[in-house]
C-alpha positions in Angstrom: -11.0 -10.2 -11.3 -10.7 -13.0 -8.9 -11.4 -16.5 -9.8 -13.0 -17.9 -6.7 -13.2 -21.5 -7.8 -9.6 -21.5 -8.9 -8.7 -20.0 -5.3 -11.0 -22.8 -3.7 -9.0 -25.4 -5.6 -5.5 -23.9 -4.8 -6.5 -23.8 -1.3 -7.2 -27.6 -1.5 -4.2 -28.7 -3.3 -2.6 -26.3 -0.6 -3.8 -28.0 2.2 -3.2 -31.3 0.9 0.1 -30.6 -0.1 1.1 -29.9 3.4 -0.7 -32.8 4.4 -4.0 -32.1 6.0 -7.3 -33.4 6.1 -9.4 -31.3 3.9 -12.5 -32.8 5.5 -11.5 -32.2 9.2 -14.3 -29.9 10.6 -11.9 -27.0 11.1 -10.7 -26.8 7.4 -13.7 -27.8 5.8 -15.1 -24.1 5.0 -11.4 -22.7 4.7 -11.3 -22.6 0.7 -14.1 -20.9 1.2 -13.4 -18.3 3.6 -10.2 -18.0 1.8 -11.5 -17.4 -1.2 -13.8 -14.6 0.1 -10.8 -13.1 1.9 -9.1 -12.3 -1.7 -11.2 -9.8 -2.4 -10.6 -7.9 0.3 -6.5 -8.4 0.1 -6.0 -8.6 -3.3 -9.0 -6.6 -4.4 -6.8 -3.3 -5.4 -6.1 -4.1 -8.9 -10.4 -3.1 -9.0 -9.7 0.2 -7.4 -9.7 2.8 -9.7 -7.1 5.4 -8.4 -8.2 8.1 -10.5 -11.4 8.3 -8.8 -10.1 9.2 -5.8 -7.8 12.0 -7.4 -9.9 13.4 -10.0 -11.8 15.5 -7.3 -10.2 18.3 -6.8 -10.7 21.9 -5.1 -9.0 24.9 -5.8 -6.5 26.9 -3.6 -5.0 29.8 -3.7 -1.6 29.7 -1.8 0.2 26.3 -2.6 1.9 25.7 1.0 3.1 21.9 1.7 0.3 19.7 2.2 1.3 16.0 4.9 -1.2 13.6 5.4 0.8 11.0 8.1 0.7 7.8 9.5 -1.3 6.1 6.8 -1.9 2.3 8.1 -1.7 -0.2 5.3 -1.4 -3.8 5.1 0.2 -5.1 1.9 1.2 -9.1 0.7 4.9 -9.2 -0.3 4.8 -10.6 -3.9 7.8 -13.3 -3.3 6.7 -15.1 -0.3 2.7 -14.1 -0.4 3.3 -12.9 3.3 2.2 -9.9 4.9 3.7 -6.6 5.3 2.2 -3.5 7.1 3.3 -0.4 8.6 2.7 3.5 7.9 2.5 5.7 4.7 3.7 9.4 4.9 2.8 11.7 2.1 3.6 15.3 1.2 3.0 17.3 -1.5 3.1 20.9 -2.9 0.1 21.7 -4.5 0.2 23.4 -7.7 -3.2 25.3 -7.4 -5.2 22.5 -6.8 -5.5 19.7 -3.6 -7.7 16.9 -3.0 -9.9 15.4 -0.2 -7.3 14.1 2.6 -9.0 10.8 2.4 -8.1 10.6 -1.0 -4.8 9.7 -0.2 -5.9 6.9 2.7 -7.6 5.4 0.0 -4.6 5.7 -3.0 -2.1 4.2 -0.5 -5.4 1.3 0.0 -6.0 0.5 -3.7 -1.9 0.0 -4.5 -1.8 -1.9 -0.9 -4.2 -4.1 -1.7 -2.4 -5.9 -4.2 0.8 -8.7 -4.1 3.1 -6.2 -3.7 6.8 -4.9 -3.0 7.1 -2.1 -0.6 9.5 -0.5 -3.0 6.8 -0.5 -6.0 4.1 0.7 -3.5 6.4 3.7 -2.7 6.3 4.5 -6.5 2.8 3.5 -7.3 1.7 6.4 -4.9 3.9 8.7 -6.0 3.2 8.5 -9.5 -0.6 8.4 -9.5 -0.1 11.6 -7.1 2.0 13.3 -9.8 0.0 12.3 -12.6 -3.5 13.1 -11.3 -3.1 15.8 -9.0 0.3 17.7 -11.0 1.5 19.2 -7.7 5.1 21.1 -7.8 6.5 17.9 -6.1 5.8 14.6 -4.3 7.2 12.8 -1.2 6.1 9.3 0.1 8.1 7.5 2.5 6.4 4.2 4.0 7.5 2.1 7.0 6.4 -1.8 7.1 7.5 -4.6 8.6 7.7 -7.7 6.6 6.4 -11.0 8.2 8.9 -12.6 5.5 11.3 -11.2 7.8 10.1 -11.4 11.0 8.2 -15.2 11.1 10.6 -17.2 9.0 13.9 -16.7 7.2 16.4 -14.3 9.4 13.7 -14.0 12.2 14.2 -10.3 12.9 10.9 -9.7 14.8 10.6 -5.5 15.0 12.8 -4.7 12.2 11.3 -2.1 9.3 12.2 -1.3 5.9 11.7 2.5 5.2 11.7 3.6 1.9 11.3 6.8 0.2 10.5 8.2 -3.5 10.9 12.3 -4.6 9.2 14.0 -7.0 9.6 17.5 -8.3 10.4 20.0 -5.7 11.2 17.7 -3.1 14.4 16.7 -5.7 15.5 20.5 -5.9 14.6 21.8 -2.1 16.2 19.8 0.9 14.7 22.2 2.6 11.2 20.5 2.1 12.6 16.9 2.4 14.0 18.1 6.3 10.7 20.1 7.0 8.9 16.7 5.7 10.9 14.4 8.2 10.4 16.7 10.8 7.0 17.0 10.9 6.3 12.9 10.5 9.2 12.5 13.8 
């Protein structure tokens, strides 16, 4: 839970500390508006994951299911900067699949934390293993880091891809190349 006041104060001390004038017309709602802002970035750890997966509906062939180009927007952990890009996920149902927003809104609830984009790959693969028990799992996401791009190396364009396996998709490269065709 989010402690607004705390956030307020932090966003004070913050601006102080960089040496403005918390009173100047332009700043003097900020702590505010910042604070009101948190719940919608950092609001994920409220998201309960497993009630977007426990709905379920049956099927009876279990062919490969891709939901692709999943926009997220994420705040890397180290520097509280942004990061955004796409999420890709496959899976191979095991008898059962869920709604496709479902997924949208997994990738969402882990996003909308501080965050590393190599946790957020996991995160999603593992609730999708343990709610929905498919054959197999893949999630690869794309992002590009403002740590990156605005300070530090200043690599504007550059993207981190990274990828996590589960089940099937560790025993069958065949699924892994059909997978990165079909996000291409």
């Amino acid at each position: 839970m989010i402690d607004h006041e705390k956030v307020k104060q932090a966003v004070r001390l913050f601006l102080e500390g960089i040496g403005e004038d918390i009173e100047r017309e332009g700043l003097r709602e900020t702590p505010d508006r910042v604070s009101r802002m948190c719940d919608e970035l950092y609001g994920g750890k409220e998201m309960d994951v497993a009630a977007y997966l426990e709905k379920t509906f049956a099927v009876e062939k279990n062919e490969l299911v891709v939901e692709k180009d999943i926009h997220f927007y994420s705040t890397c952990e180290h520097h509280i900067l942004p990061f955004f890009g796409t999420a890709h996920i496959a899976y191979v149902p095991d008898g059962k699949v869920v709604g496709l927003s479902k997924l949208a809104r997994t990738v969402e609830a882990f996003a909308r934390r501080l965050q590393l984009q190599e946790q957020l790959t996991v995160q999603v693969a593992d609730a999708l293993m343990q709610y929905l028990k498919p054959q197999g799992v893949l999630v690869m996401i794309e992002a590009e880091h403002l740590c990156m791009t605005m300070r530090g190396i200043k690599k504007p364009g550059s993207r981190t891809v990274s990828i996590v396996k589960r089940g099937v998709f560790e025993e069958k490269p065949e699924l892994t190349q059909l997978f990165f065709q079909m996000v291409k």
